[in-house]
N, C-alpha and C positions, 0 to 999 in steps of 0.2 A: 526409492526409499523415503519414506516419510520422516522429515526433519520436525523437531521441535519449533514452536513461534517462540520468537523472543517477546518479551512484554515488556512494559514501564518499567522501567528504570535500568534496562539496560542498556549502556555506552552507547553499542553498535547502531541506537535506533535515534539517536543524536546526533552524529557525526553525518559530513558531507560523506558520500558513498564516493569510489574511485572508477575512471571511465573504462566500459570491457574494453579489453584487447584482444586482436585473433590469436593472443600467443597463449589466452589463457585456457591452462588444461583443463580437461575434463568440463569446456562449457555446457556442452549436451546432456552431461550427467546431472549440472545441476539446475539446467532447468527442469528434467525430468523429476528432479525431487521437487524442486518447487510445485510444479505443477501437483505432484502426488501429494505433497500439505499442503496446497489449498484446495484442492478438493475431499482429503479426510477434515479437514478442519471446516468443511460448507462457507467456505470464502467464495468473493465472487472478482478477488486479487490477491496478489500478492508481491511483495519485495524483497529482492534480496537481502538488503537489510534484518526484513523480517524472522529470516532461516540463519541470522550469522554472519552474513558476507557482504560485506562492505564494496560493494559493485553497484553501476546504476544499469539495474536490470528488472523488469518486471514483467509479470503474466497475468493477462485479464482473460475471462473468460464469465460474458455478461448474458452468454445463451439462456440461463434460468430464469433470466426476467423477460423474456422474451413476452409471456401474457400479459404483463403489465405496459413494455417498453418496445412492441413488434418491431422497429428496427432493432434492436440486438438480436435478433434470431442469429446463428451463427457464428456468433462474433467473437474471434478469441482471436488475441494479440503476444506476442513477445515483443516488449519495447526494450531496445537497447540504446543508452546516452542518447537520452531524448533533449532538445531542445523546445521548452514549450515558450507559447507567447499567445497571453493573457488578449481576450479582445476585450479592453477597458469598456468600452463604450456599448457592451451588449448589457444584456438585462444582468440583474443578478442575483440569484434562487435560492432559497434556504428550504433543506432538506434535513428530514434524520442519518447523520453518520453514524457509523460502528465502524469497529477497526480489530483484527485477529491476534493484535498487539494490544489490543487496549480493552480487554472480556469484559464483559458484562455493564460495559461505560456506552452511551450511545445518548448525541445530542446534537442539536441544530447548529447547522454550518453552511452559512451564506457563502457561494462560490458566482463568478460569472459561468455565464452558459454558454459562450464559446470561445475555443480556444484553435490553434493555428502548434499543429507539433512536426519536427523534424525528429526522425529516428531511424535506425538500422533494426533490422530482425535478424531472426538469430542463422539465418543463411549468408548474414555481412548485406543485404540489401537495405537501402535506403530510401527512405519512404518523406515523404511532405506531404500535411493533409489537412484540413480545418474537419473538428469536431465539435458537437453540440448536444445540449440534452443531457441524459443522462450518463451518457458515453464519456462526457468532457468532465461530467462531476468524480469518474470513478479514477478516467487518467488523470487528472489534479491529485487526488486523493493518492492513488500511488505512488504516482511519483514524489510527492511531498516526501516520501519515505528515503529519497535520493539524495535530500537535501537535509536531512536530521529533524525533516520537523512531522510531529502526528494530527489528525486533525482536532483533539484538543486546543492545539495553538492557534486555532482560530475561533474558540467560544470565548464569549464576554469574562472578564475577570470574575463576577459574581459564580455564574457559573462555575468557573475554574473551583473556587470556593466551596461550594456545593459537593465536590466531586472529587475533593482533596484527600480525603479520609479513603475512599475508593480506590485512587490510585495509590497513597498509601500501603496500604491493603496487596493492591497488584505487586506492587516491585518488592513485596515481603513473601508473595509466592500465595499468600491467602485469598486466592480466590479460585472456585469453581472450573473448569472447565471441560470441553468432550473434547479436547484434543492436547495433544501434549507441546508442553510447553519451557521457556526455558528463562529461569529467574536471575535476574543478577543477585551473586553472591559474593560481595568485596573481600570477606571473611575467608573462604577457601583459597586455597592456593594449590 
């Protein structure tokens, strides 16, 4: 079933996310939803956070940049309670982000280029790996969503500024999008 994205300014995309457990129901069902909004929504990730659910759980699937980026051919992941660790000392890349929370907002966001993650998939296996490239820029990105923060919070203040009116805009529900979506509304009960 395809789930609604939540956008700016709603709570759930703030808040640290809570770690899966095997006790929790219906895991399979929502990654399958996940999976089915990010790919109605032409994302190339997503978070649980994203769809509502405050878990740290995510799905990449980076196979469409495959002509740009040939190692991603193939490449699709379920990260569950990931431990990521930052390698300071590699280079570090500024690239244009977008995000399926944050429509039609898309800006430069200097990340390091490799990273070292511990995580479980969604069979309860546990996995240890160094990644790099573009691969490391999209799991940072994701997962960032684990921890309450979007990749806004890492453009320059001016920017921020720039971009104010925009987000504004988002968490009022006024903006565009080809996929459905879900506004915080403090007003309804």
């Amino acid at each position: 079933m395809t789930l609604p994205v939540y956008v700016y300014g709603q709570p759930v995309l703030r808040k640290e996310a809570e770690l899966v457990t095997k006790d929790y129901e219906n895991l399979s069902e929502l990654i399958a939803n996940m999976k089915e909004t990010m790919y109605a929504s032409n994302g190339i990730g997503i978070a649980a956070p994203q769809v509502g659910v405050s878990l740290k759980l995510v799905y990449i699937d980076v196979d469409v940049l495959k002509e740009d980026f040939p190692e991603l051919e193939g490449v699709k992941m379920v990260i569950m309670n990931p431990e990521i660790t930052v390698d300071e000392s590699s280079p570090t890349v500024t690239r244009e982000e977008g995000c399926l929370s944050v429509p039609g907002i898309s800006e430069n966001v200097t990340r390091h280029s490799k990273i070292h993650m511990k995580w479980t998939d969604e069979n309860w296996v546990e996995h240890e790996q160094d990644f790099e490239g573009y691969l490391a820029r999209v799991i940072q990105h994701e997962c960032d969503h684990l921890f309450g923060h979007l990749f806004i919070d890492w453009i320059s203040g001016i920017r921020k500024q720039l971009i104010r009116n925009k987000l504004a805009n988002i968490a009022k529900g006024n903006v565009r999008c080809s996929y459905k979506i879900k506004v915080h509304n403090p007003k309804r009960r």
